[in-house]
N, C-alpha and C positions, 0 to 999 in steps of 0.2 A: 758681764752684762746682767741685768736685773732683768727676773723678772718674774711672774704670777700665772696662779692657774684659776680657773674659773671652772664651773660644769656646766654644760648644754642641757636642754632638754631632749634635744634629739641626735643621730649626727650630723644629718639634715644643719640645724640648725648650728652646730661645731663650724662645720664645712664652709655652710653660708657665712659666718664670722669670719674665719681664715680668711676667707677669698675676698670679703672687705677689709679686713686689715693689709692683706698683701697688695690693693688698690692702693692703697694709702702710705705704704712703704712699711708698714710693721711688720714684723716675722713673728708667726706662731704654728705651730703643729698640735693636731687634734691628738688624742690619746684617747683607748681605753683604759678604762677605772672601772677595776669590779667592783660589784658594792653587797648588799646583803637580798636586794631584788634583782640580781642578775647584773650584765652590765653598763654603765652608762659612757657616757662621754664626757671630757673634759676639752680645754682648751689651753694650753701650754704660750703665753705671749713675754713676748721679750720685747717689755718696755715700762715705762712707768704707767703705774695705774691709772694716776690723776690725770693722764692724757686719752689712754684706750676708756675707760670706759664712758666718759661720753661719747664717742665716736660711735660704738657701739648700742649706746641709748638710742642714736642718732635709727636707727633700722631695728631697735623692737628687741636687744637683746642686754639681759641685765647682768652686772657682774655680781650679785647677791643672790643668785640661788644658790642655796645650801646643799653641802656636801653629804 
């Protein structure tokens, strides 16, 4: 199964994506990722890109923030 990780800004923000993709029938799990400012959050989704991330545009969350 394919699939892509993205980072949140918050987990807030991780949590809220999850729980719109699992509306929608997508599977993903939030993760921590430690980074060099302590640590953040990612988003772990199992599916193709070109479908998740407009969905995701769709409610304010982008898959281009940098890692």
């Amino acid at each position: 199964m394919n699939f892509f990780v993205i980072n949140a800004k918050s987990m807030t923000q991780a949590e809220k994506a999850r729980l719109y993709l699992a509306r929608s029938g997508i599977k993903s799990v939030v993760m921590r990722t430690p980074g060099r400012s302590g640590c953040t959050f990612s988003l772990k989704i199992f599916g193709e890109k070109g479908t998740v991330c407009p969905l995701l545009s769709r409610v304010g969350i982008s898959c281009d923030i940098p890692r």
